[in-house]
Backbone as ProteinMPNN parsed JSONL, in Angstrom:
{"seq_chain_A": "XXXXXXXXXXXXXXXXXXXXXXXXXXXXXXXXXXXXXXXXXXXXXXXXXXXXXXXXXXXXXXXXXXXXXXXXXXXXXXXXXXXXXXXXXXXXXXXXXXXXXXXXXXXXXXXXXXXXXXXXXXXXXXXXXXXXXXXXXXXXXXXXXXXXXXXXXXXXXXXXXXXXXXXXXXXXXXXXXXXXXXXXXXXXXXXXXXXXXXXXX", "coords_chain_A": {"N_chain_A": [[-1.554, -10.952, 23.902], [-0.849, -9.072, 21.045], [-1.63, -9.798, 17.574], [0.432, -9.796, 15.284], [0.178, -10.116, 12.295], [-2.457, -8.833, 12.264], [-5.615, -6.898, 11.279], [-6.134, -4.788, 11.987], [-2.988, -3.793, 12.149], [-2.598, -4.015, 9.208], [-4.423, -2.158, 7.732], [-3.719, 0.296, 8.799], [-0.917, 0.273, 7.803], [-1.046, 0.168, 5.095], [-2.689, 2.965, 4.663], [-0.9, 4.603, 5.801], [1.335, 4.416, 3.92], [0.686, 4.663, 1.553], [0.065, 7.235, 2.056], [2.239, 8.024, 2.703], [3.735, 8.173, 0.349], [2.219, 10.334, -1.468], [3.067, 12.416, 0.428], [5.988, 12.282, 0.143], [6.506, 12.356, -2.531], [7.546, 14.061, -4.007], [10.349, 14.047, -3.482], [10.924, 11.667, -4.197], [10.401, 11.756, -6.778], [12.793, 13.965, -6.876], [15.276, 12.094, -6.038], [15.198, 10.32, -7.702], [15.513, 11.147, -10.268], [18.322, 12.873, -9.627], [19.433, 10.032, -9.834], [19.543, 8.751, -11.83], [20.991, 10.736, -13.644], [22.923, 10.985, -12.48], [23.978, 8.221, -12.823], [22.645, 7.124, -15.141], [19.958, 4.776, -16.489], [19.151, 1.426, -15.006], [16.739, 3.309, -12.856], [15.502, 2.276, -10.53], [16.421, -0.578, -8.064], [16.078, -3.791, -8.072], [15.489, -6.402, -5.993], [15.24, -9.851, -5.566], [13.451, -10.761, -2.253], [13.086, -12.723, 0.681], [10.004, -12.621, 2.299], [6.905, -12.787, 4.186], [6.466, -16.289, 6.217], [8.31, -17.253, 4.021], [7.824, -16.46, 1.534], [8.905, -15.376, -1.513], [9.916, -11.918, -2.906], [9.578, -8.969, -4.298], [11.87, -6.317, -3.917], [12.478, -3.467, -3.88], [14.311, -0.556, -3.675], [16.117, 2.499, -4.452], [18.672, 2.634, -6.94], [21.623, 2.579, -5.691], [24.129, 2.335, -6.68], [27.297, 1.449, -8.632], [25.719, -0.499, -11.973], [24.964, -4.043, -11.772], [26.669, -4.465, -9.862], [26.45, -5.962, -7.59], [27.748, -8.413, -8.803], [30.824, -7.827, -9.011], [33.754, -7.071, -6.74], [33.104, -7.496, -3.408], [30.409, -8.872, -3.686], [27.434, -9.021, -2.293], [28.107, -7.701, 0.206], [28.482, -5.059, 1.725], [30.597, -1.925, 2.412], [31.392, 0.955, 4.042], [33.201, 2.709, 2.705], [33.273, 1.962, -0.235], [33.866, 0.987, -3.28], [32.137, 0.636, -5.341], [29.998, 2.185, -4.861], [27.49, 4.642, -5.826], [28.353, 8.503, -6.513], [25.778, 10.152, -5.848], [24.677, 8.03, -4.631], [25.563, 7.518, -2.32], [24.778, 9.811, -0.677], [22.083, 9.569, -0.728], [21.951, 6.817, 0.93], [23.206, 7.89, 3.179], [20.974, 9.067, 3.971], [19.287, 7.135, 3.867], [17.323, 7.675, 2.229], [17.298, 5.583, -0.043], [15.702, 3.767, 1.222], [13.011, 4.773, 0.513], [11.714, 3.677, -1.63], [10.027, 1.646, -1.272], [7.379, 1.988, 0.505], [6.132, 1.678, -1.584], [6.114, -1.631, -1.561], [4.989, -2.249, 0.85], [2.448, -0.929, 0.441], [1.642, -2.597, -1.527], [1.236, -4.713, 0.35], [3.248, -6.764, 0.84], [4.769, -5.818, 2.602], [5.368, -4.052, 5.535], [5.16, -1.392, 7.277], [6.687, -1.79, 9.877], [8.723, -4.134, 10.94], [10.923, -7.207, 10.703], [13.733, -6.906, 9.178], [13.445, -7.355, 5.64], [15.606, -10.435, 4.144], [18.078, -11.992, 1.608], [17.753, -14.671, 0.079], [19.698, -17.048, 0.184], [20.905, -16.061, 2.769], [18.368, -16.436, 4.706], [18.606, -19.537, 4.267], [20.582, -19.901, 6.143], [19.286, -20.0, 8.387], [18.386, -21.48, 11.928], [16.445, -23.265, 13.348], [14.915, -21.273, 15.582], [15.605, -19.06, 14.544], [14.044, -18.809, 12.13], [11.797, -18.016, 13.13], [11.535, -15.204, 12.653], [10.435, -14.846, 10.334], [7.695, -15.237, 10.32], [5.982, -13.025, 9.906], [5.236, -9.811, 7.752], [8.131, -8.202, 6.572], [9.722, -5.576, 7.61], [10.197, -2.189, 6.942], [11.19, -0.084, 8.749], [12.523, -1.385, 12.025], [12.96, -2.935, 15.472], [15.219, -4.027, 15.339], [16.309, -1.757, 14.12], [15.942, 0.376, 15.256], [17.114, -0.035, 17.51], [20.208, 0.101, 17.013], [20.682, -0.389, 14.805], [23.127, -1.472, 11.939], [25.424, -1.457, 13.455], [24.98, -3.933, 15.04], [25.332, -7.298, 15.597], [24.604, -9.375, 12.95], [23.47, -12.041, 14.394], [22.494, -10.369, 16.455], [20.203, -9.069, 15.964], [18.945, -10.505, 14.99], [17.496, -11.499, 17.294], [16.602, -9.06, 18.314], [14.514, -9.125, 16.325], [12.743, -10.964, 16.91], [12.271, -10.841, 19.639], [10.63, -8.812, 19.174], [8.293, -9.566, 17.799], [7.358, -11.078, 19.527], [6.477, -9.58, 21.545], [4.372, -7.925, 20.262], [2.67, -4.878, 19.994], [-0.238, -2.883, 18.724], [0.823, 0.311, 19.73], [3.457, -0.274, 20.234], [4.368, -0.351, 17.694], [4.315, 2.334, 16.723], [5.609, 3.266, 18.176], [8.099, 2.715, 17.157], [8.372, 3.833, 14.878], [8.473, 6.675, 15.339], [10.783, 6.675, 17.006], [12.036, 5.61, 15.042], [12.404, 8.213, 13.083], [14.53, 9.602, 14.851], [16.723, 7.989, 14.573], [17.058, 8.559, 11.857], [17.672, 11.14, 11.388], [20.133, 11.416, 12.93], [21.894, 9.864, 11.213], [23.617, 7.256, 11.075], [26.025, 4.506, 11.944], [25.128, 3.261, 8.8], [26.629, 1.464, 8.031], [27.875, -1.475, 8.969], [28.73, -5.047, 10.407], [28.663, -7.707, 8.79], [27.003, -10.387, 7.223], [27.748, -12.804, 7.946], [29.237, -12.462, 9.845], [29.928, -12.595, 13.447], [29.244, -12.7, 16.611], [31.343, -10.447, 18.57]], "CA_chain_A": [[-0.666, -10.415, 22.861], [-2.127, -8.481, 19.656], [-1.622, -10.427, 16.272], [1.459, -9.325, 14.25], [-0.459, -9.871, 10.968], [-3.783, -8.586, 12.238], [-6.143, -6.35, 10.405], [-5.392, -2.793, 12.511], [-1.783, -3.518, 11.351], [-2.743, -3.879, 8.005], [-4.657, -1.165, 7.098], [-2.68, 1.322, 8.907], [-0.041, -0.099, 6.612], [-2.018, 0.59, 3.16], [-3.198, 3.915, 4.757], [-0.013, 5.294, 6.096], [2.105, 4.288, 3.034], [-0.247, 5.593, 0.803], [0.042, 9.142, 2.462], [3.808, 8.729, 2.822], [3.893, 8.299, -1.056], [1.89, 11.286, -1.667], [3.697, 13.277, 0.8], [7.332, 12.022, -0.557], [6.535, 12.096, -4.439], [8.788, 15.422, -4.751], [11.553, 13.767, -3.073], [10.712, 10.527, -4.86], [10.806, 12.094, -8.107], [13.989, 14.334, -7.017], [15.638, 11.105, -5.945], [15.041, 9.277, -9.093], [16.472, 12.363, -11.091], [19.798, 12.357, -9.337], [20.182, 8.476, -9.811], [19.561, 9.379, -13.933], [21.487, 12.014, -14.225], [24.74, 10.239, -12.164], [23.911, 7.038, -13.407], [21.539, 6.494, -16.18], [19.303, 3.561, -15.902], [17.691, 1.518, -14.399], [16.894, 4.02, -11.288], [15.388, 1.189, -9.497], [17.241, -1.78, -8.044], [14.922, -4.768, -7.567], [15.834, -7.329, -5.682], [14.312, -10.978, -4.784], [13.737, -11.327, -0.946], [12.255, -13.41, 1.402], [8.868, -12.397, 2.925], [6.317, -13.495, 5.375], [6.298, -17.286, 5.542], [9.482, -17.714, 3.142], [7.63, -15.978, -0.089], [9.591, -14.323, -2.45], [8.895, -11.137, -3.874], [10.354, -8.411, -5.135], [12.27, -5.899, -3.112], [12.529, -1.872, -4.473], [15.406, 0.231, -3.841], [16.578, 3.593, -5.938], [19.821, 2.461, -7.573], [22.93, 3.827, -4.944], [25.671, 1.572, -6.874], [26.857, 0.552, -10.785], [25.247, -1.196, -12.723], [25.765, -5.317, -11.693], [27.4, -4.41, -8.471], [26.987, -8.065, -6.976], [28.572, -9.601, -9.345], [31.921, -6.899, -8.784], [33.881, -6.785, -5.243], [32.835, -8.397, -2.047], [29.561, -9.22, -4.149], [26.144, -8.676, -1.527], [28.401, -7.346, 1.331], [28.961, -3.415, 1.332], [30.992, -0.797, 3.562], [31.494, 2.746, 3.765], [34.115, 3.155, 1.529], [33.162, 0.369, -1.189], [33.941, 2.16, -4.792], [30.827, 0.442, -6.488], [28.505, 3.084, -4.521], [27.649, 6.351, -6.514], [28.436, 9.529, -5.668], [24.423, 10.342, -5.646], [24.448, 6.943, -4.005], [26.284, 7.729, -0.872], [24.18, 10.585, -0.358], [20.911, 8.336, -0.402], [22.192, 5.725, 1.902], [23.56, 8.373, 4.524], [19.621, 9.486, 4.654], [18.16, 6.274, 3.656], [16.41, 7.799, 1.195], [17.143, 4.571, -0.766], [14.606, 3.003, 1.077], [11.367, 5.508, 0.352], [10.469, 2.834, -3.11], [9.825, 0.334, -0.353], [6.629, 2.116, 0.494], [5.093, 0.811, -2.649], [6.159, -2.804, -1.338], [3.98, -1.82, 1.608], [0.689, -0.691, -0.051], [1.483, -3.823, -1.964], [1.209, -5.785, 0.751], [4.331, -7.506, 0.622], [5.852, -5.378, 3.447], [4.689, -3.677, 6.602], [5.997, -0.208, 8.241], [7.452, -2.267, 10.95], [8.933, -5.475, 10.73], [12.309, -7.263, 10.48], [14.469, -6.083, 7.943], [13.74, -8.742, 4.805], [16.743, -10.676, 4.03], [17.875, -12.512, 0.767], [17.368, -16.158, 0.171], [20.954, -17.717, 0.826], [20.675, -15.769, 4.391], [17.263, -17.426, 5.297], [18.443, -21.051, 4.329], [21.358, -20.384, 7.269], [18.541, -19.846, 9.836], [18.092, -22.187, 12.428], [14.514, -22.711, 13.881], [14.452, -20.185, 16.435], [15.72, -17.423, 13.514], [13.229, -19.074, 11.123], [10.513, -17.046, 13.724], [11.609, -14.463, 11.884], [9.532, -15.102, 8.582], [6.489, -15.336, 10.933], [5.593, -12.103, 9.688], [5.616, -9.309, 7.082], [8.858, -7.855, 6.802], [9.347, -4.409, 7.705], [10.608, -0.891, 6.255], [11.662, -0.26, 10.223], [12.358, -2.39, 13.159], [13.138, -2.953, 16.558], [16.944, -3.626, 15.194], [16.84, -0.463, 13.126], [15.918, 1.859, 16.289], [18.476, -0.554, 18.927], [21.653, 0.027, 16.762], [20.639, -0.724, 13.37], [24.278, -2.119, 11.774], [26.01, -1.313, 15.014], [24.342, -4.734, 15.536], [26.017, -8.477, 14.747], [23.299, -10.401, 12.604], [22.696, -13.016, 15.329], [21.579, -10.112, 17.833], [19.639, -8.143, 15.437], [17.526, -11.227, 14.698], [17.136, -11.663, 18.602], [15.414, -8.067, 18.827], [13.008, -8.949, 15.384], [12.306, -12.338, 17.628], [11.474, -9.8, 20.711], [9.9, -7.567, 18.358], [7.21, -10.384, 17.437], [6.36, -11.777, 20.999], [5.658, -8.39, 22.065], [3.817, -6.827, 19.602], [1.35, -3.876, 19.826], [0.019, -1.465, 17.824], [1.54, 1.508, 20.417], [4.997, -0.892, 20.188], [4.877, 0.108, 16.71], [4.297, 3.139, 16.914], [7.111, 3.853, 19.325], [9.415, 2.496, 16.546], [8.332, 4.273, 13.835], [9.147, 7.675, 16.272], [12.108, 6.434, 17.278], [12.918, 5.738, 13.976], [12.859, 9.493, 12.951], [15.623, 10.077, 15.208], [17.651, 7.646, 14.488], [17.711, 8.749, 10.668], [18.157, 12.005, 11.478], [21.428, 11.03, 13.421], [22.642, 9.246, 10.158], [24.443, 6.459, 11.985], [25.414, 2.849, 11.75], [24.594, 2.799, 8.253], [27.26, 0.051, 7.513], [28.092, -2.317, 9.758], [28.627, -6.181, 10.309], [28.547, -8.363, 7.267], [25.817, -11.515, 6.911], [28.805, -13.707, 8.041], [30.3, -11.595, 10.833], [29.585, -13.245, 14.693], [29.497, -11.766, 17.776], [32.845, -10.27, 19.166]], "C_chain_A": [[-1.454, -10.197, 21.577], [-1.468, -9.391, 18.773], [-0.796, -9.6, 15.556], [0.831, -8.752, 12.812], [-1.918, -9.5, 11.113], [-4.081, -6.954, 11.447], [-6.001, -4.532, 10.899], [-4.333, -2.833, 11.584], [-1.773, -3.068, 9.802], [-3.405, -2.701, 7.237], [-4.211, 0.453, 7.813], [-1.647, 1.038, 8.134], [0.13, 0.679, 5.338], [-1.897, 1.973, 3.655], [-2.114, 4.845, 4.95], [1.344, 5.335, 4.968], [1.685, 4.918, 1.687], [0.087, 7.013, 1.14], [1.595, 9.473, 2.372], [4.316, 9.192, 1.223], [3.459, 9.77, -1.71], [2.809, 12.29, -1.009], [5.227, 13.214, 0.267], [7.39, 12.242, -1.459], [7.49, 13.286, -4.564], [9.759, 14.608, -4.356], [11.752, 12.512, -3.602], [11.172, 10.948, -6.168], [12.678, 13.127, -8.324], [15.294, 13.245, -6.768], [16.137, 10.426, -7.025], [15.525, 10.382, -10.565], [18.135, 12.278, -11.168], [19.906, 10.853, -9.722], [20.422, 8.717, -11.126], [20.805, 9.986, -13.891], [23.138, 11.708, -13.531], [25.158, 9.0, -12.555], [23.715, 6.109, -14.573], [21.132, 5.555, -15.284], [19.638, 2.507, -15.609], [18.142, 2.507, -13.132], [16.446, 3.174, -10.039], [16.608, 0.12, -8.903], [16.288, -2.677, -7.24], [15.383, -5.89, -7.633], [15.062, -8.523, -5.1], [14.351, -11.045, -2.942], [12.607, -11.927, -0.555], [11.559, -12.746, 2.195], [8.532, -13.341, 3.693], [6.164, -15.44, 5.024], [7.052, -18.022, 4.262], [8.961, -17.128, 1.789], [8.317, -15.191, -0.298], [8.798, -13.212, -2.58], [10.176, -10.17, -3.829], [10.699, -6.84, -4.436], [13.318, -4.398, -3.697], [13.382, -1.289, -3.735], [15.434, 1.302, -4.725], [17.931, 2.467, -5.879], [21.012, 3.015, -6.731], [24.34, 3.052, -5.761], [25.891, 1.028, -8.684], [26.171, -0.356, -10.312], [25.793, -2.803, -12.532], [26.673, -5.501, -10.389], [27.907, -5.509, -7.964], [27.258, -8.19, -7.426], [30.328, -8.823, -9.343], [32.446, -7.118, -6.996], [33.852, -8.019, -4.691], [31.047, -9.265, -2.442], [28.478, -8.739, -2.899], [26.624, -7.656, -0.574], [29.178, -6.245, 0.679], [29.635, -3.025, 2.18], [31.11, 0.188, 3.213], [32.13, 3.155, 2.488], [34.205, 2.574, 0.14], [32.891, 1.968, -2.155], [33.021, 1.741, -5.639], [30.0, 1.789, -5.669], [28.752, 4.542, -5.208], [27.914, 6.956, -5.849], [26.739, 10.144, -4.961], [24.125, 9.067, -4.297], [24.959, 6.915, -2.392], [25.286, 8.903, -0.183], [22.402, 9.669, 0.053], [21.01, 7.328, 0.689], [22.416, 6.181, 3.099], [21.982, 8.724, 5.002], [18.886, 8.73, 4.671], [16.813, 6.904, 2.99], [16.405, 6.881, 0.202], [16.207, 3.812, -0.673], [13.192, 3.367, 0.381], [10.543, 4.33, -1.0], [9.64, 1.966, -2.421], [8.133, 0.283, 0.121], [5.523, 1.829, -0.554], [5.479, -1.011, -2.408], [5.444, -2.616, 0.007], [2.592, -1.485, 1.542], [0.447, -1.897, -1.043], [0.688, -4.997, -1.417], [2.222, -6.971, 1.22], [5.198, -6.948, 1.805], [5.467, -4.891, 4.44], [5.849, -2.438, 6.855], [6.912, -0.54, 8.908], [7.349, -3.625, 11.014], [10.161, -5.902, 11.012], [12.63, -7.371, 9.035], [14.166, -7.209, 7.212], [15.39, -8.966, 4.528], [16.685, -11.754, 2.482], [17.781, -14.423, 1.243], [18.427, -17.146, 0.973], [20.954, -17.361, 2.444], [19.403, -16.774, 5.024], [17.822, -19.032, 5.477], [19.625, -21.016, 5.67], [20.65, -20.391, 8.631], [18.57, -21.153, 10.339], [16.122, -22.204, 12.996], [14.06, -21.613, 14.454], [14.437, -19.172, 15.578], [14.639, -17.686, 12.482], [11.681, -18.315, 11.921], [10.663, -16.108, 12.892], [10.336, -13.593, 10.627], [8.098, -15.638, 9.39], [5.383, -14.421, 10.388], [5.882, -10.833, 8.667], [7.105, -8.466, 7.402], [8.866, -6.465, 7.079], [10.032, -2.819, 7.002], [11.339, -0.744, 7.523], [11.545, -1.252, 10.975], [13.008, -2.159, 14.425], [14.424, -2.798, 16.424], [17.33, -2.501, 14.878], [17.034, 0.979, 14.206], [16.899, 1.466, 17.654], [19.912, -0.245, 18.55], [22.114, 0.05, 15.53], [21.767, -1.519, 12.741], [25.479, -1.833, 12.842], [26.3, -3.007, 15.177], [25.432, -5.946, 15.064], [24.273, -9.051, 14.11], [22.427, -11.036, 14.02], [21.714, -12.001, 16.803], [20.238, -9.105, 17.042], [18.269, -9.2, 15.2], [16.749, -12.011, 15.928], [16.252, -10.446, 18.869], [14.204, -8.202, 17.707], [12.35, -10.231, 16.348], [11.677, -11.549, 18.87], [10.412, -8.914, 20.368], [8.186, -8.568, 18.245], [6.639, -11.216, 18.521], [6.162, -10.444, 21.497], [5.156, -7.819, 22.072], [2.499, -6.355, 20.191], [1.313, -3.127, 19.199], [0.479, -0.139, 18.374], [2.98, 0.766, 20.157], [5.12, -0.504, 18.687], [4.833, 1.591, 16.014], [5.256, 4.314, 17.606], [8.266, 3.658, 18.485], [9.64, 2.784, 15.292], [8.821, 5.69, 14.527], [10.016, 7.666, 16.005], [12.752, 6.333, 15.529], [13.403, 6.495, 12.782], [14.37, 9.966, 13.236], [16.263, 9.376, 14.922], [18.085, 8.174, 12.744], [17.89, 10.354, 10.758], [19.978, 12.139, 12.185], [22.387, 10.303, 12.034], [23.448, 8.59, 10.491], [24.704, 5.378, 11.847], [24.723, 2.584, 10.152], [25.573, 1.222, 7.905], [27.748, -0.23, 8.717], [28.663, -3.633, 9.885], [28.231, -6.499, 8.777], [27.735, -9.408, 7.655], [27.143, -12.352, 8.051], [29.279, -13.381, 9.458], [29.554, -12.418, 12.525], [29.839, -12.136, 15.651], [31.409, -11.568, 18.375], [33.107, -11.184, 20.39]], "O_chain_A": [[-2.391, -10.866, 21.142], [-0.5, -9.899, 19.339], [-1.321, -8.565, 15.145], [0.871, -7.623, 12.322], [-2.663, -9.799, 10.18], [-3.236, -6.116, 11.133], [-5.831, -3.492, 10.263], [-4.375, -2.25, 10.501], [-1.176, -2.119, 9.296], [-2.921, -2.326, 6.168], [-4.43, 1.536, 7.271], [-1.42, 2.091, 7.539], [0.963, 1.416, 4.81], [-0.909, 2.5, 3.143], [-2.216, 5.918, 4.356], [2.251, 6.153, 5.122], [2.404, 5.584, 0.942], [0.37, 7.822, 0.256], [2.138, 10.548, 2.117], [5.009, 10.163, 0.92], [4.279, 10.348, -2.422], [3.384, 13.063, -1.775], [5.664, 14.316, -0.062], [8.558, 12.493, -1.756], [8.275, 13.211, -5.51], [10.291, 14.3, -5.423], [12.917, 12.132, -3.491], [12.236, 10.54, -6.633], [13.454, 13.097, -9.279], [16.349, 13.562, -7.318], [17.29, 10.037, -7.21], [15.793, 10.008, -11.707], [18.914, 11.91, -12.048], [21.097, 10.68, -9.982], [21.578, 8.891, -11.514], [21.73, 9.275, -14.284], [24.211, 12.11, -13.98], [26.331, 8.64, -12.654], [24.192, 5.028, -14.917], [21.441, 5.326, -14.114], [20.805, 2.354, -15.972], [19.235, 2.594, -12.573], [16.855, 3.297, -8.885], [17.712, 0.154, -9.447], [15.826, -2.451, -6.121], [15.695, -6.502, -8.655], [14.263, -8.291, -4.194], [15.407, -11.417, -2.428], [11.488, -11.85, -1.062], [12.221, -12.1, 3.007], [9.164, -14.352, 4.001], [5.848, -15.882, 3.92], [6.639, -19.005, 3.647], [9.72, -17.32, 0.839], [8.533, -14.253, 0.469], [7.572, -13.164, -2.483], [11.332, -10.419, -3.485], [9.717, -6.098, -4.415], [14.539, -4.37, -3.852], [13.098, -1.666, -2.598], [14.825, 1.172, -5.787], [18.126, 1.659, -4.971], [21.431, 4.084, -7.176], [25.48, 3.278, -5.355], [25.149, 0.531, -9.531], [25.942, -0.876, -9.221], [26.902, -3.047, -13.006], [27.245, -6.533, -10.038], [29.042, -5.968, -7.843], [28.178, -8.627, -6.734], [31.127, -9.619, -9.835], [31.602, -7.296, -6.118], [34.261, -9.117, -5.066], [30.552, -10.075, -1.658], [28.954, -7.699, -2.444], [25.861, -6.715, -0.353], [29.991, -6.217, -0.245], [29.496, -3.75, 3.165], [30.958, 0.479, 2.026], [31.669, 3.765, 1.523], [35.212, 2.745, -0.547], [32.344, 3.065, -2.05], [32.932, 2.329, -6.717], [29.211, 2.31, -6.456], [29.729, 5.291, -5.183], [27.939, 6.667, -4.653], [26.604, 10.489, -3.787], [23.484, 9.266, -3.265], [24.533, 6.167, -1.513], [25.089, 8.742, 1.022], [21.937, 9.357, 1.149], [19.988, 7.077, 1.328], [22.121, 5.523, 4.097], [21.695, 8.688, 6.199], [17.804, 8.937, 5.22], [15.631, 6.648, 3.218], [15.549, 7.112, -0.652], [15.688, 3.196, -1.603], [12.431, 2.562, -0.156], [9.345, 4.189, -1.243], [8.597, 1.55, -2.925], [7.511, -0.776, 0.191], [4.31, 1.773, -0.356], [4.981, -1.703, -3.296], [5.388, -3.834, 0.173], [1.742, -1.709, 2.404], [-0.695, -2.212, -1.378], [-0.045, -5.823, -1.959], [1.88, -7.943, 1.894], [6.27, -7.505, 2.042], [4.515, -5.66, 4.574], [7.063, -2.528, 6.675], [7.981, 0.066, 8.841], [6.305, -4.27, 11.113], [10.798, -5.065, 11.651], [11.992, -7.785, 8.067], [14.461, -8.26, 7.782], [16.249, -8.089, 4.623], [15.616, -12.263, 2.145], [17.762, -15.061, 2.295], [18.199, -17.803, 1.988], [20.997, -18.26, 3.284], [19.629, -17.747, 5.742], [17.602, -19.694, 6.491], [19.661, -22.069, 6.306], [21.168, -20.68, 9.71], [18.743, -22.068, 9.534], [15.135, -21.469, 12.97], [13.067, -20.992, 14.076], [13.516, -18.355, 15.616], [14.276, -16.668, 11.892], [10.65, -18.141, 11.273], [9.705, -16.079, 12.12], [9.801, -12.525, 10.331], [7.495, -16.56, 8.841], [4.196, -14.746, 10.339], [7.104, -10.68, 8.672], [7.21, -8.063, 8.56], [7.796, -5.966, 6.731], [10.43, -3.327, 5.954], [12.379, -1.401, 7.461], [10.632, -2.06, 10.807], [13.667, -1.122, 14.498], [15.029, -1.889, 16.993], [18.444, -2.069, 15.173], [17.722, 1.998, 14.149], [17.313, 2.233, 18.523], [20.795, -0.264, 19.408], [23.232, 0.31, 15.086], [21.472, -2.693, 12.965], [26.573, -2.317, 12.55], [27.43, -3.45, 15.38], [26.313, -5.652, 14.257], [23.188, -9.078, 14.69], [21.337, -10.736, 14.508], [20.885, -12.374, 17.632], [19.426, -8.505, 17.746], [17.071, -8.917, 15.209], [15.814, -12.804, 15.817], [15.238, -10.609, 19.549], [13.125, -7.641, 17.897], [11.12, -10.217, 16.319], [10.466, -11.698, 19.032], [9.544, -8.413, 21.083], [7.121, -8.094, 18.641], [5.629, -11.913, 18.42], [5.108, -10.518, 22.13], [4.909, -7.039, 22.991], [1.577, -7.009, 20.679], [2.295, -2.479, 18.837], [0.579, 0.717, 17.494], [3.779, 1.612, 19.753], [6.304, -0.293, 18.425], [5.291, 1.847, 14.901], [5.475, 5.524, 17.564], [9.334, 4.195, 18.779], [10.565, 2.375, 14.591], [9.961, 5.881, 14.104], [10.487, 8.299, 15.06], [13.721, 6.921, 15.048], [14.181, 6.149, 11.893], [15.177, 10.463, 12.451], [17.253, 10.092, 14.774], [19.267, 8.176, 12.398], [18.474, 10.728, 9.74], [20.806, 12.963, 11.795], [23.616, 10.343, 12.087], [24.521, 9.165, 10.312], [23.701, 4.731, 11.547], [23.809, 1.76, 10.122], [25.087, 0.135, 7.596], [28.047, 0.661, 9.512], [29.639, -3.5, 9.146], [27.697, -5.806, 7.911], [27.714, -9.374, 8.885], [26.935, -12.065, 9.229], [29.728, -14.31, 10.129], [28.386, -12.773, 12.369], [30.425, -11.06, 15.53], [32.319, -12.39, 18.485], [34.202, -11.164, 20.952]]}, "name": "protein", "num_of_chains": 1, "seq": "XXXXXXXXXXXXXXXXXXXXXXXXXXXXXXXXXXXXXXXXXXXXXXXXXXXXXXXXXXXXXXXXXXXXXXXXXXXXXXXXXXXXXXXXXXXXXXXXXXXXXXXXXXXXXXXXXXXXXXXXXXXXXXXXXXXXXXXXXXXXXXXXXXXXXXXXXXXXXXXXXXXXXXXXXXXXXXXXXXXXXXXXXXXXXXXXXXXXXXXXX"}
């Protein structure tokens, strides 16, 4: 079995996030226009999550929702129809163009192409051991959950395919799920789903 955090991974990482940045910057900068211009500032939304090994760090987003959101509502937990999300903001989330900042938490270092989805802090402390595999490894921009069902998914099985995802790895296995994970955002599908809380049916 290849090494999750080994040094191929890594600088295909840097190298391919790097190029995505360059190739995105129009849509980066048209992105970050619309959030302004429906929102004002900030256009970011930077959030603490848990990384490889339980480190914090700091977790880039455009802006899809007011100002303070969590602390309004259902607080962390979103759905389709939730009236904190912009109008710009709904549009971003159906293409996941919210994620593209993420690629600078990737040439950071802090994130990997392919990983399991980071999660915030309060989520981690409910892991048990087996889900604490999890945090074995950098988190990812895509994953194995994101191309099986993405929020389709309940939590507990989503962190059963990043747990499959990390005893199986290769660099062609990630490769297959960066593909795959073209089509699935072209399908625009499953963006909301299950809540942190929610169990299997």
């Amino acid at each position: 079995m290849c090494d999750p955090n080994g040094i191929l991974k890594r600088v295909f990482d840097f190298f391919a996030s790097l190029l995505g940045l360059v190739i995105f910057s129009p849509v980066l900068l048209l992105c970050a226009l619309a959030v302004y211009l429906d929102d004002g500032w900030p256009i970011f939304y930077v959030q603490e999550r848990v990384g490889r090994k339980g480190r914090l760090f700091p977790f880039f987003k455009f802006r899809t929702m007011v100002r303070n959101a969590e602390k309004m509502g259902a607080g962390y937990e979103i759905d389709k129809d939730d009236k904190r999300i912009t109008r710009t903001g709904n549009f971003l989330r159906r293409w996941s163009l919210d994620e593209l900042p993420q690629l600078f938490n990737v040439l950071r270092g802090e994130m990997s192409l392919v990983g399991p989805r980071p999660t915030l802090e309060y989520q981690v402390k409910t892991y048990d051991e087996h889900q604490k595999r999890r945090l074995e490894v950098r988190p990812g921009l895509t994953g194995l959950a994101q191309v099986s069902g993405r929020n389709s998914l309940t939590w507990p099985q989503r962190i059963e395919l990043d747990i499959e995802y990390i005893d199986n790895y290769t660099f062609i296995l990630d490769l297959s799920i960066i593909w795959r994970t073209f089509a699935v955002l072209c399908k625009s599908e499953d963006i909301y789903g299950y809540g942190w809380q929610k169990k299997e049916k």
